[in-house]
C-alpha positions as CSV (number, residue, x, y, z in Angstrom):
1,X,-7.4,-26.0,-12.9
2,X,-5.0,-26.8,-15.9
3,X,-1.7,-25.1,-16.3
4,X,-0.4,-24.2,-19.9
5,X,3.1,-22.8,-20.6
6,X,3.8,-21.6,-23.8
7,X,7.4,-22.1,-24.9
8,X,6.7,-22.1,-28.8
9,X,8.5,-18.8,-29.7
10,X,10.6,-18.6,-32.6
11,X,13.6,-16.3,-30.8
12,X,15.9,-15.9,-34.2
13,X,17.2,-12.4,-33.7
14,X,18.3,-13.5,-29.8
15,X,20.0,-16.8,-31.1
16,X,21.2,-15.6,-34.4
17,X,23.2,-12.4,-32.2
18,X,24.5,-15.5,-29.3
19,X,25.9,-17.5,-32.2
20,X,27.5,-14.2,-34.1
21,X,28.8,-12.9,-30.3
22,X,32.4,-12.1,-30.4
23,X,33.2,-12.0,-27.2
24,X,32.6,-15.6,-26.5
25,X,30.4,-15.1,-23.3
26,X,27.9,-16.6,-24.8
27,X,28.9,-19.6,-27.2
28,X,27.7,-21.9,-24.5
29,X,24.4,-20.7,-25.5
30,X,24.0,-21.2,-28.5
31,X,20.9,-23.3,-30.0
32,X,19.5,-23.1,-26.5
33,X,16.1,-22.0,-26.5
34,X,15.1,-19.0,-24.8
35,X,12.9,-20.4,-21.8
36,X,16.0,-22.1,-21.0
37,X,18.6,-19.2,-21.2
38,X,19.7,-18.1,-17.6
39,X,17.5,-15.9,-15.7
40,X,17.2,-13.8,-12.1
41,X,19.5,-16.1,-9.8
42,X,21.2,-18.1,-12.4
43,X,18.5,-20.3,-12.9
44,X,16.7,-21.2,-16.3
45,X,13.7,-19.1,-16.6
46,X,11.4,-22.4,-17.1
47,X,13.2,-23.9,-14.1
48,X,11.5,-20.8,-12.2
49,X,8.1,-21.2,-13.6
50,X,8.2,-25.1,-13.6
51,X,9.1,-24.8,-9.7
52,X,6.0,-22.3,-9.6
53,X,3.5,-24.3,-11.0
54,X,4.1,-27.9,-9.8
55,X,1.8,-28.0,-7.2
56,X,-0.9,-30.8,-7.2
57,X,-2.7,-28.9,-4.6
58,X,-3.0,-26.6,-7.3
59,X,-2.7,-27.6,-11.0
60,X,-4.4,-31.1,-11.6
61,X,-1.9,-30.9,-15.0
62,X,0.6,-29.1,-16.2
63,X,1.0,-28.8,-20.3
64,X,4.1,-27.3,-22.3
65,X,3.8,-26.6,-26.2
66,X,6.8,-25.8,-28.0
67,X,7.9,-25.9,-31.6
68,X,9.6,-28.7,-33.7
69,X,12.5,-27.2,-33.8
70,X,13.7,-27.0,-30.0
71,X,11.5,-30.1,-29.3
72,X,14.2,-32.2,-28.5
73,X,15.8,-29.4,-26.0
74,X,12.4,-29.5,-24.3
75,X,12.5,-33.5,-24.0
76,X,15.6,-32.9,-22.5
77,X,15.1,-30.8,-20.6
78,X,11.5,-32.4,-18.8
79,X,13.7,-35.8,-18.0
80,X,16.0,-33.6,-16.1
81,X,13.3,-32.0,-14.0
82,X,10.6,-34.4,-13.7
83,X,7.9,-32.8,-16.3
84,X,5.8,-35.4,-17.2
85,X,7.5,-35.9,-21.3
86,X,4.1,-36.9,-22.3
87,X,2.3,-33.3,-22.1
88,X,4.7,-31.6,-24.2
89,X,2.7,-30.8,-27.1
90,X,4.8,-29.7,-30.0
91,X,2.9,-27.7,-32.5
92,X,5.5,-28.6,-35.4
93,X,6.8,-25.2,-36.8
94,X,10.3,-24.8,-37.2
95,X,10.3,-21.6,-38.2
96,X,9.4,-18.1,-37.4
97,X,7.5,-17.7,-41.2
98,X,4.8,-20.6,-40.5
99,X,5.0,-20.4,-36.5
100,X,1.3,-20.8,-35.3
101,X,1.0,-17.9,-32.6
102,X,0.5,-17.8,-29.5
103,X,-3.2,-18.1,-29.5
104,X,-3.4,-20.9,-31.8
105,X,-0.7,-22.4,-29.9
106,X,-2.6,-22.5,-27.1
107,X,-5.7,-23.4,-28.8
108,X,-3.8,-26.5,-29.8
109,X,-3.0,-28.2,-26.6
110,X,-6.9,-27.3,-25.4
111,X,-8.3,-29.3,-28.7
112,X,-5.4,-31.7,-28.7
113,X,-5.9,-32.9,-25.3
114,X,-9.5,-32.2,-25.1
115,X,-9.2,-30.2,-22.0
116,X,-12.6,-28.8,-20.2
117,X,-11.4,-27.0,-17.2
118,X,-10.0,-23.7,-15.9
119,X,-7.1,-22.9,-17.4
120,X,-3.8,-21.0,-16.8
121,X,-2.0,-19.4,-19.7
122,X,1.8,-18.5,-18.9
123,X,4.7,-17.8,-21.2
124,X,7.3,-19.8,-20.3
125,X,10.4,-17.9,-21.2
126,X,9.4,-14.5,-19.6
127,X,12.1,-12.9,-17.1
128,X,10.3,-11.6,-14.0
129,X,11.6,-9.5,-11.4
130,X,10.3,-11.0,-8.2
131,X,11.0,-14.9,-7.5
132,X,8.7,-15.1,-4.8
133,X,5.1,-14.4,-6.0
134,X,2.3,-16.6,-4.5
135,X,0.4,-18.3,-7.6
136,X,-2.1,-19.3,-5.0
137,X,-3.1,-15.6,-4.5
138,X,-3.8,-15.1,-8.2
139,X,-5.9,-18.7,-8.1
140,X,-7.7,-17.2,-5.7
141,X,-9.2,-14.0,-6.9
142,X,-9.5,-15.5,-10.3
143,X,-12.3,-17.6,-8.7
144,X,-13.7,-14.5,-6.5
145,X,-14.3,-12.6,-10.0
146,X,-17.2,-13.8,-13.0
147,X,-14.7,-13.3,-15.5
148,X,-11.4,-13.8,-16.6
149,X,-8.0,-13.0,-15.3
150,X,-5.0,-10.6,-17.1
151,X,-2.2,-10.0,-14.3
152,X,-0.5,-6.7,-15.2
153,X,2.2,-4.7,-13.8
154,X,3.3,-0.9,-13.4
155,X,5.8,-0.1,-15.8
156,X,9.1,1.3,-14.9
157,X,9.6,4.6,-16.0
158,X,12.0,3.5,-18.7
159,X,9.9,1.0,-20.5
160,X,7.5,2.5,-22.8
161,X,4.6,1.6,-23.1
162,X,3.8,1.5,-27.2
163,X,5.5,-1.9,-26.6
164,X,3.5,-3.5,-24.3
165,X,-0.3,-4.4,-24.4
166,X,-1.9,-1.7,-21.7
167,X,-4.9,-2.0,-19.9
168,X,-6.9,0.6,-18.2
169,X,-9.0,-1.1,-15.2
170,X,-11.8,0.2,-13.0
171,X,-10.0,0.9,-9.3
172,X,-13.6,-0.2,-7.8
173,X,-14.4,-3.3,-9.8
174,X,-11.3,-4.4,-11.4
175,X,-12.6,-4.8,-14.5
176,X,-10.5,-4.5,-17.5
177,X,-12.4,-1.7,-19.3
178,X,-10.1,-1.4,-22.4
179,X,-7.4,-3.8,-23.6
180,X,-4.8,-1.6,-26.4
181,X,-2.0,-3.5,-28.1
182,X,1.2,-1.5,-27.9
183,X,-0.8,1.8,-27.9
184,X,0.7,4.9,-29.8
185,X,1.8,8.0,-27.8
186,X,-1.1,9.3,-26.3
187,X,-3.6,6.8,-26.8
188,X,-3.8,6.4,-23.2
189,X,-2.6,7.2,-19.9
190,X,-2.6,4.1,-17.7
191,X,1.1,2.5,-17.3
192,X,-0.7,-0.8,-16.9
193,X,1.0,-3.6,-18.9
194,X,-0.8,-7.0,-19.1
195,X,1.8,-10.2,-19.3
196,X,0.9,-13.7,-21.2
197,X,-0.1,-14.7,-17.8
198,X,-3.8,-15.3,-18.2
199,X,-6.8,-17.3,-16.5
200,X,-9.5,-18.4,-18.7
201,X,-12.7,-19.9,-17.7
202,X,-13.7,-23.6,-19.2
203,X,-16.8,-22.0,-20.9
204,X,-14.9,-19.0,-22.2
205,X,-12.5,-21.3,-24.3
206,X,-14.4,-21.9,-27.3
207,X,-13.6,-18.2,-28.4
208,X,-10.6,-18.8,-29.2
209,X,-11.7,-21.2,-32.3
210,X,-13.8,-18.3,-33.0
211,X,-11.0,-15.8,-32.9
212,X,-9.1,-17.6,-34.7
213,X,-10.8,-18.0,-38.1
214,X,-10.8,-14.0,-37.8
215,X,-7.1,-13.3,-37.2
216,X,-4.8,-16.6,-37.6
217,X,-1.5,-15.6,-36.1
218,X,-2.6,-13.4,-33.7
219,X,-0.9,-12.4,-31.2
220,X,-2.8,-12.9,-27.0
221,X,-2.5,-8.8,-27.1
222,X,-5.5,-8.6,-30.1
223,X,-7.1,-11.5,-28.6
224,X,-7.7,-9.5,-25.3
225,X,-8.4,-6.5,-27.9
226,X,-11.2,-8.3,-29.7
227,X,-12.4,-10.4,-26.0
228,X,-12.0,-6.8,-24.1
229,X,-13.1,-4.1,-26.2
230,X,-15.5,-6.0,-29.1
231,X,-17.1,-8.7,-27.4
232,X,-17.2,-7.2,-24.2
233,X,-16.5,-9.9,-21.9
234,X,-15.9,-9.5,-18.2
235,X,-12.0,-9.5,-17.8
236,X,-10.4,-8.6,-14.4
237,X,-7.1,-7.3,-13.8
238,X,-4.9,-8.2,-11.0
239,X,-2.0,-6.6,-10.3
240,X,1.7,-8.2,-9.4
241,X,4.0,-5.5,-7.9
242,X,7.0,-6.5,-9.8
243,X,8.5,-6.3,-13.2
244,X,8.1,-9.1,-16.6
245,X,10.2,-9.3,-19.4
246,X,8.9,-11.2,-22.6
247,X,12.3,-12.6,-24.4
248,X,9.8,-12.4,-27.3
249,X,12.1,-10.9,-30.6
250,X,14.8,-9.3,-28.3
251,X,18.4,-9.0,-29.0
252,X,21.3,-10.2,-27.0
253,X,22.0,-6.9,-25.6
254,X,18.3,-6.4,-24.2
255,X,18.3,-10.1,-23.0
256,X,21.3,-9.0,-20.9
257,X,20.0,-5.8,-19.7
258,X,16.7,-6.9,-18.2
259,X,19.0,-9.8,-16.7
260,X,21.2,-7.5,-14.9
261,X,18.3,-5.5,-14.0
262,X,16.2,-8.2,-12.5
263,X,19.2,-9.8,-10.8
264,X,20.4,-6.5,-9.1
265,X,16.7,-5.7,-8.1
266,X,16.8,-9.1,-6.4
267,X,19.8,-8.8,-4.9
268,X,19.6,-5.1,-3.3
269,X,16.2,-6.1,-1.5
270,X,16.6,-8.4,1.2
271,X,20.0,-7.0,2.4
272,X,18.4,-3.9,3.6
273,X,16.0,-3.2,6.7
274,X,13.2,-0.9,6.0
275,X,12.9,2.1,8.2
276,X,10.2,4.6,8.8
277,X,8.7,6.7,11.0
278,X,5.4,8.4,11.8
279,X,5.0,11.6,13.7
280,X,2.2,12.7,16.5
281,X,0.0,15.6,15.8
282,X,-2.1,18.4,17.6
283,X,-5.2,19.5,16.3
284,X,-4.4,23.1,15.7
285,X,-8.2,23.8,15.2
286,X,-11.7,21.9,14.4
287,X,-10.9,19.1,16.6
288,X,-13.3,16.9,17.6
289,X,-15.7,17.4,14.6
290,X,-13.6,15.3,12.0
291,X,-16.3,12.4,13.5
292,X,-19.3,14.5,12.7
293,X,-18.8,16.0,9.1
294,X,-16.7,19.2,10.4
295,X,-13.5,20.5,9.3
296,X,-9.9,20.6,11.5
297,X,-6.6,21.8,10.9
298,X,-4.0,20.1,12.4
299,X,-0.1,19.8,12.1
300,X,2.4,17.0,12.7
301,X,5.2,17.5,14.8
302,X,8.7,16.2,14.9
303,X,9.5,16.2,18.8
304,X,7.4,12.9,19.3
305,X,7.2,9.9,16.9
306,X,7.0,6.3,15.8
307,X,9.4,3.8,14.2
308,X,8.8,0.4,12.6
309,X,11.5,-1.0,10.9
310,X,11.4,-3.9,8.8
311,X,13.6,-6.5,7.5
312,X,13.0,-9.9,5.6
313,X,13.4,-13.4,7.5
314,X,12.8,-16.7,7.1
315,X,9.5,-17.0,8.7
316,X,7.1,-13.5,10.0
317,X,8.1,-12.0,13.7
318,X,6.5,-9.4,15.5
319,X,8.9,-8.1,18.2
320,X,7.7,-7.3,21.3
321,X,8.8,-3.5,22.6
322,X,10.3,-4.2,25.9
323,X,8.5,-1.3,27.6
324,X,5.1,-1.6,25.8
325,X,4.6,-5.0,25.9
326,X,6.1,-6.0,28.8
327,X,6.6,-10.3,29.2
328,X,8.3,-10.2,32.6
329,X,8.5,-8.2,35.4
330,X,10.4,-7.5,38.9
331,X,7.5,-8.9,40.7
332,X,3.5,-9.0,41.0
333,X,3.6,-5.8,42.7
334,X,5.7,-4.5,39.6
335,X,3.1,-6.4,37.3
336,X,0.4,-4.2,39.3
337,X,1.7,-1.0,38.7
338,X,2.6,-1.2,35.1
339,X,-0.8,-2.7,34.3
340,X,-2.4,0.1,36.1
341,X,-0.6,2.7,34.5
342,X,0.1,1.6,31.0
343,X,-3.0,-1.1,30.7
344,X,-2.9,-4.2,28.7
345,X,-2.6,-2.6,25.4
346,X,0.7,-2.4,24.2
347,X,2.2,-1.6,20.7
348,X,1.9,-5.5,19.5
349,X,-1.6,-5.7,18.7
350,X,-1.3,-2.7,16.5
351,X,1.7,-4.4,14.2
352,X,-0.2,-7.5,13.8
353,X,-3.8,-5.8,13.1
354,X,-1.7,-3.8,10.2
355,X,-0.3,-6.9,8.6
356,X,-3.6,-8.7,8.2
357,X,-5.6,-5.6,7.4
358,X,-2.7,-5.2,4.7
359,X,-3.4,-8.8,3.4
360,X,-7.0,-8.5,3.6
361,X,-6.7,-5.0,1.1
362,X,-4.3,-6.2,-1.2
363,X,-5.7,-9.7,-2.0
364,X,-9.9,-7.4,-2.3
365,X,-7.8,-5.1,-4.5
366,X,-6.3,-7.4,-7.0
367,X,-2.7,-7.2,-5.9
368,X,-0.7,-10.7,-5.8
369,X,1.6,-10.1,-2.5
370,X,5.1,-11.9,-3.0
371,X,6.0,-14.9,-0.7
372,X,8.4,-13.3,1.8
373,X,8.3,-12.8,5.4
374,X,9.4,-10.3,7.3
375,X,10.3,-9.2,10.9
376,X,8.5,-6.1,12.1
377,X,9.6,-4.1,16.2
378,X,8.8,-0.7,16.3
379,X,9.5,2.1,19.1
380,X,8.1,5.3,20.0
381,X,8.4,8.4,22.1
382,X,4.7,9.5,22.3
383,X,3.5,10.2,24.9
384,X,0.4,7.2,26.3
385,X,-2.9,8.1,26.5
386,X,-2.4,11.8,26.0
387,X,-4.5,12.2,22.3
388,X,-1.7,12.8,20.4
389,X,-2.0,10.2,18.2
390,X,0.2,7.8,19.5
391,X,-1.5,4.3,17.9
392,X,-2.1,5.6,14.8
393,X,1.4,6.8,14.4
394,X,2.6,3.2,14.4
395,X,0.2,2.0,12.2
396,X,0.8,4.6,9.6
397,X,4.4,3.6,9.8
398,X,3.9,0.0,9.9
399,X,2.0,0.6,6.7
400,X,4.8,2.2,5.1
401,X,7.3,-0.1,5.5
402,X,4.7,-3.0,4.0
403,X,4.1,-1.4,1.1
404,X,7.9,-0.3,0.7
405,X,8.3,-4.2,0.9
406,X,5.6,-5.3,-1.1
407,X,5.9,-2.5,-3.8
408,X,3.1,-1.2,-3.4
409,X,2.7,2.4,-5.1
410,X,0.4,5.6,-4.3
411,X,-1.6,4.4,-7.3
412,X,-2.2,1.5,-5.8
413,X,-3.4,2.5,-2.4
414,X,-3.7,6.5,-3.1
415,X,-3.5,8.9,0.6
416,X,-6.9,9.5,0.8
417,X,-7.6,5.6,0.9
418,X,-4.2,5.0,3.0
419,X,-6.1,7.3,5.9
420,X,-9.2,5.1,5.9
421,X,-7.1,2.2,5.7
422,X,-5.7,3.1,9.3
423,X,-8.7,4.2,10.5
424,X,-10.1,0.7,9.8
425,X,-7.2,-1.0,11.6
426,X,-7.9,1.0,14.5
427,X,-11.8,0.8,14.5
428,X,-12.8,-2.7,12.7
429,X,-9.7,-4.8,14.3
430,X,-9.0,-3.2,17.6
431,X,-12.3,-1.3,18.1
432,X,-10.5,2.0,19.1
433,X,-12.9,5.0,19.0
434,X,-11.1,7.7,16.1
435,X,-12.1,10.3,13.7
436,X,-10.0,10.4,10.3
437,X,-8.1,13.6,11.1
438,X,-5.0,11.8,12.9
439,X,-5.1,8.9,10.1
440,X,-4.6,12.5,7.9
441,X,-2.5,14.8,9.1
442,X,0.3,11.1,9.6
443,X,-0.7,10.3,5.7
444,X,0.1,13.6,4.3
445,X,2.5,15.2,7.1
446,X,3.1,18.9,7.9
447,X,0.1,21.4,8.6
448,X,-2.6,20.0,6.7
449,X,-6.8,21.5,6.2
450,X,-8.9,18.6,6.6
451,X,-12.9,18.7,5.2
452,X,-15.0,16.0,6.0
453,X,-18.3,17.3,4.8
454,X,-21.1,14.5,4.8
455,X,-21.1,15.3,0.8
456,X,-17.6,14.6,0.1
457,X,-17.7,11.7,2.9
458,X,-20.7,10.0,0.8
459,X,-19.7,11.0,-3.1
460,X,-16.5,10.0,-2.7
461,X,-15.2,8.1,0.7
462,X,-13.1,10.8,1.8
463,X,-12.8,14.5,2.9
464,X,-10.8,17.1,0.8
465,X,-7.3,17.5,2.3
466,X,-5.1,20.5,1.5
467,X,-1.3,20.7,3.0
468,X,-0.8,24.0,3.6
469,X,2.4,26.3,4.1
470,X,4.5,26.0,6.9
471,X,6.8,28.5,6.3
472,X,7.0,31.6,9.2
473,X,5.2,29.3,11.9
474,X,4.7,31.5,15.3
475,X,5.8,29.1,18.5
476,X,3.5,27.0,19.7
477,X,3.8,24.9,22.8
478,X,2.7,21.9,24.1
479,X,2.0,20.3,28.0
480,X,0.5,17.1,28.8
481,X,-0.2,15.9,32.1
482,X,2.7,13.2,33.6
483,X,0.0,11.1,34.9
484,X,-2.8,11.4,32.4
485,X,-5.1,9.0,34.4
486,X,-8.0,11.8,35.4
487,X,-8.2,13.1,31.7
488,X,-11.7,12.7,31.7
489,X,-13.9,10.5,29.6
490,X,-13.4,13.0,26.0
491,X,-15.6,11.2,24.0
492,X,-18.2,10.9,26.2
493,X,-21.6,10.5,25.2
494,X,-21.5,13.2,22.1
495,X,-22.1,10.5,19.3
496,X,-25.3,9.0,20.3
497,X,-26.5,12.9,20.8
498,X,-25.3,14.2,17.3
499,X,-26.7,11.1,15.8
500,X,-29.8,11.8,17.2
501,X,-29.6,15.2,16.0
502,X,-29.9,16.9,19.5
503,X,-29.7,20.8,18.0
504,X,-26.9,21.8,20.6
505,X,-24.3,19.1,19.4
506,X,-24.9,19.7,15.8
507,X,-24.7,23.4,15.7
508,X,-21.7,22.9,17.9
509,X,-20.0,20.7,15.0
510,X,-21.0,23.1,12.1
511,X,-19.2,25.8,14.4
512,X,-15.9,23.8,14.7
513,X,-16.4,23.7,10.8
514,X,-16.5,27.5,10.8
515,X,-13.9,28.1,13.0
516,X,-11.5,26.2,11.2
517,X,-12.3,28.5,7.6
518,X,-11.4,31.1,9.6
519,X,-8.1,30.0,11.5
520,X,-7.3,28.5,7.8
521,X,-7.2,32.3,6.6
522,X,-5.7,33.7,9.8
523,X,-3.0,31.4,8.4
524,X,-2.7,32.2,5.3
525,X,-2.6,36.0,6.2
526,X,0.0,35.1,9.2
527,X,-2.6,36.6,11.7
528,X,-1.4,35.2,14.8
529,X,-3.3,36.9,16.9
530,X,-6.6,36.0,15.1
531,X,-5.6,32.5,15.6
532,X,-4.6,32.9,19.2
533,X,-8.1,34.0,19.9
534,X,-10.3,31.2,17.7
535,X,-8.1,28.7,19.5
536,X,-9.4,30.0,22.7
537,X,-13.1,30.0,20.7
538,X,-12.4,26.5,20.1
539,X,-12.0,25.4,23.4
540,X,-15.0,27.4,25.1
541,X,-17.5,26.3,22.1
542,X,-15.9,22.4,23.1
543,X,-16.4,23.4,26.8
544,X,-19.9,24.4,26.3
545,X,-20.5,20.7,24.6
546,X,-18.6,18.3,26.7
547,X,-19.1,20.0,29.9
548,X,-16.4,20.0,32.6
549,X,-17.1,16.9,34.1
550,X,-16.4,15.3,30.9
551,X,-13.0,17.3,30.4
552,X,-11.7,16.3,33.4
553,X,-9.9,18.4,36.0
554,X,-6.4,17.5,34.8
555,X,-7.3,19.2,31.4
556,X,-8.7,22.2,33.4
557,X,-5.9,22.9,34.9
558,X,-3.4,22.9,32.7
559,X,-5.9,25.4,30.5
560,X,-6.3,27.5,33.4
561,X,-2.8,27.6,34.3
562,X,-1.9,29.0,30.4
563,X,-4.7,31.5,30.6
564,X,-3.3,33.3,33.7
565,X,0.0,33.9,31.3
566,X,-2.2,35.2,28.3
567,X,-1.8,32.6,26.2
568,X,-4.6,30.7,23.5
569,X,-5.0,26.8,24.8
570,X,-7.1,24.1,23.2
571,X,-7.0,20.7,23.3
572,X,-4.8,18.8,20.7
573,X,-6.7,15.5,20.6
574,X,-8.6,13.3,22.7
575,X,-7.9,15.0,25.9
576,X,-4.5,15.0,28.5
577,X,-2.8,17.5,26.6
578,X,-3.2,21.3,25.9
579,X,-1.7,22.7,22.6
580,X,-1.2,26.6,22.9
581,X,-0.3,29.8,21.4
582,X,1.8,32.7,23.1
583,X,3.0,35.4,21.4
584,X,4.8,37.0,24.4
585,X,8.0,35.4,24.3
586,X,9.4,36.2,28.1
587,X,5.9,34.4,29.7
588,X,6.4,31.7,27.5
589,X,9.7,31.2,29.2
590,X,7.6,32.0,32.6
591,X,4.3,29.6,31.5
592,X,7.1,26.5,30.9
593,X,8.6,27.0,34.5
594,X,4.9,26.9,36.2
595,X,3.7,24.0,33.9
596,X,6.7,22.0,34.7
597,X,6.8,23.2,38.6
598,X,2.7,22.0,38.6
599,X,4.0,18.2,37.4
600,X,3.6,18.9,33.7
601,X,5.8,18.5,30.9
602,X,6.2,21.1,28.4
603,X,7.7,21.8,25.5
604,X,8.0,24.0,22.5
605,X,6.8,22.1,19.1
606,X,9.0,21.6,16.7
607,X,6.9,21.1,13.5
608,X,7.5,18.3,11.3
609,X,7.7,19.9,7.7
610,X,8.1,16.9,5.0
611,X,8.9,18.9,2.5
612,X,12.0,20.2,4.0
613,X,12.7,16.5,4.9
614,X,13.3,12.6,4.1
615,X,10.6,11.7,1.8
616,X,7.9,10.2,4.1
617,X,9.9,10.3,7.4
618,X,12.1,7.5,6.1
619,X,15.4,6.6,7.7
């Protein structure tokens, strides 16, 4: 693959306002071309892309074209910094009246040199926000696609976007589906802007001859126009989560402006860990049937969470929790009893399954990650092997704090995608049996009414998830068993029946699905004591499915136990915890004293309401 940068730009408003500047800031500046003005970091912005692009490994040559006028700068300039002074090309303008453009500039050095490879078009005097990109990334999906390449970014919200060349791409495919050169108001909606940072295909260059004899000039935003939206070409976007600033025909004030932008950005981001948490959940109703096309209502609760914090280093650390992933012990009958207790399955595997499920999206997806490390520990207070979500809760945060890192947005990877994301961490890399409703309730937070009809599931990858209102909860409580080793096997056998349609497992699951309509209206009309009773009806009907060998008598009990104070009991998850209901206040007080003198611990929940709180349980 070739590499071109384009540094023939004509900047006359920029250099005539340096020269005329008062203030005498800037008289250093003046005559200096604008790819070699200072940019993010204090180094010339073709210094950055220079450093970007000289990799053999990569680039079997890299070409500059500039104008006649700044040629000598240029020269200069490539002595200094070991550019090979033969592939400047200077394309002899000197002024912005019979300047060639962009396209023809480019067009120039292919004919010129009689280049017949892949190339790389990249404006060498653009100011980008992020120093750290990885250009192999971008190499890479380029040649994973049949097309070409535009990288684009997300604009911030106080760029607009009748100045930029938009693009509206196909979340699925990537394709480019319409290319629009600073679009008027209302032309479009997508906040895409492509950048002159382009990869063209060997065979695709002779267009640009054939563009040419129709618009000479032209800029590479009706090139795309006429490649994109006449010829119809397949063009993919990828997307680079940071910021680029063309010092195109800019004033000095603008020039400084993005500067100081760019540089502050820069300088904000590695200073500060990232912090977030994620919070357990009981399954209020409709749980287990989010496997098998049911519906569920569950709520996320703040007594019990997950923490992953964050921060850049030099190279990428997982930290080991010392209690969850235990190196050394007291002795081997010390090794012994923590392995028979907590297993071999600590919070480790879960950090590291995240970060290369995260790679893995974001290089499918078109999304060029940055070249920074990091160093990721985490802690939690949930609860082990007790079903309240306890592994997913540190993915979901891990997650968070990646894409807080890497800039990734909600448009990018959207909730509903975010839930199947850690559901496929937990079932492709660690091979954890799970339904989608934990993944759900952690993504969204608060109470939330989960549908995962087999329509939805197969039109559209997901279920239909509606947060619903928290406000006027009644008490409910929660117990889960000290030593949840006898919890039964849950899961049991139930898949392989439903999936071969055995009539009592699939009427039970359209049930759980009716259930949960109705406790989603008991809500709504704050009928506690409707709900009280269809949790109860939830339990039985899972009862009736999983039998009581499969429950386990640790769950028995403590369900037992609740019922002899009057109170509605379920299960909250996978089984070694009971969520309840009681709306008799003094045996609630009576119910925590026999749970805890039985060897249980209780406690009233303390729902986790994100609305009323740190956006996305960040600290």
């Amino acid at each position: 693959m070739i590499c071109i940068l384009l540094v023939a730009g004509h900047g006359t408003v920029l250099e005539a306002q340096i020269k005329n500047d008062e203030t005498g800031l800037y008289s250093h500046l003046t005559g200096v071309p604008k790819a070699l003005l200072p940019g993010v970091g204090g180094r010339k912005i073709l210094d950055f892309w220079w450093e970007t692009v000289n990799m053999r490994q990569l680039f079997t040559e890299v070409y500059l074209v500039t104008n006649a006028d700044k040629y000598k700068y240029y020269e200069r300039w490539a002595t200094a910094n070991d550019f090979p002074v033969e592939n400047i090309v200077n394309d002899g303008s000197t002024t912005l009246e019979d300047r060639l453009g962009a396209v023809a500039d480019l067009e120039l050095v292919i004919r010129s040199r009689k280049l017949q490879d892949d190339i790389m078009v990249i404006a060498g005097d653009m100011l980008c926000a992020d120093q750290n990109f990885d250009i192999a990334q971008v190499i890479r999906f380029f040649r994973s696609e049949p097309g070409e390449l535009i990288i684009y970014y997300e604009l911030e919200e106080s760029e607009k976007s009748s100045s930029r060349g938009i693009v509206e791409v196909c979340p699925d495919t990537h394709r480019v589906t319409r290319f629009l050169e600073k679009p008027q108001d209302g032309l479009t909606a997508s906040r895409l802007a492509s950048v002159v940072f382009y990869c063209l295909q060997r065979d695709t260059l002779s267009h640009l001859a054939d563009f040419l004899r129709l618009q000479p000039q032209a800029s590479f935003g009706r090139f795309w126009e006429w490649l994109v939206n006449e010829k119809q070409l397949d063009v993919f976007g990828m997307k680079l989560p940071t910021g680029f600033q063309l010092i195109g025909q800019v004033g000095l004030s603008d020039y400084t402006k993005w500067l100081t932008h760019y540089s502050t950005k820069q300088q904000d981001n590695p200073a500060k860990p990232i912090t977030y948490r994620s919070f357990a959940r009981v399954g209020l109703m409709g749980n287990p049937s989010d496997g098998f096309n049911g519906k569920t209502i569950a709520m996320s609760i703040s007594n019990f969470w997950a923490e992953v914090t964050l921060v850049e280093s030099q190279t990428l650390v997982l930290v080991p929790h010392p209690l969850n992933d235990p190196t050394e012990f007291g002795s081997l009958q010390d090794l012994f009893c923590i392995s028979r207790k907590e297993g071999y399955l600590g919070g480790l595997r879960l950090l590291q399954a995240t970060c290369k499920k995260f790679y893995q999206f974001c290089s499918k997806q078109g999304i060029a990650l940055t070249k920074q490390n990091f160093t990721l520990k985490y802690d939690t207070n949930i609860p082990r092997q007790v079903g309240l979500a306890g592994s997913s809760a540190i993915v979901s945060a891990t997650l968070k704090c990646l894409m807080k890192f890497y800039n990734i947005t909600d448009n990018d990877l959207p909730k509903p995608t975010r839930a199947n994301f850690i559901l496929n961490v937990e079932t492709d890399e660690l091979f954890i049996t799970a339904g989608l409703q934990d993944r759900v309730v952690q993504v969204y937070e608060g109470l939330v009414y989960m549908d995962f009809s087999k329509n939805l599931m197969a039109e559209q990858g997901y279920g239909n998830y509606v947060s619903m209102d928290m406000s006027g909860l009644p008490h409910f409580w929660l117990a889960y068993l000290s030593d949840p080793s006898d919890s039964g096997r849950i899961h049991s056998n139930i898949r392989q029946r439903w999936l071969s349609g055995e009539p009592l497992v699939v009427e039970a699951m359209k049930s759980f699905a009716e259930l949960t309509d109705q406790a989603r209206m008991a809500l709504q009309d704050r009928d506690w004591r409707r709900l009280a009773q269809l949790m109860d009806q939830n339990f039985e009907l899972r009862r009736s499915v999983y039998t009581d060998d499969c429950l386990g008598p640790g769950n028995l009990k403590m369900v037992q136990l609740a019922r002899q104070f009057g109170s509605a009991v379920k299960l909250p998850g996978s089984g070694g915890a009971v969520v309840g209901l009681c709306l008799d206040e003094e045996k609630l007080v009576e119910m925590r004293q026999a749970f805890q003198e039985a060897g249980c611990v209780f406690c009233v929940i303390a729902p986790y309401n994100p609305s009323a709180s740190t956006v996305g349980g960040q600290h």
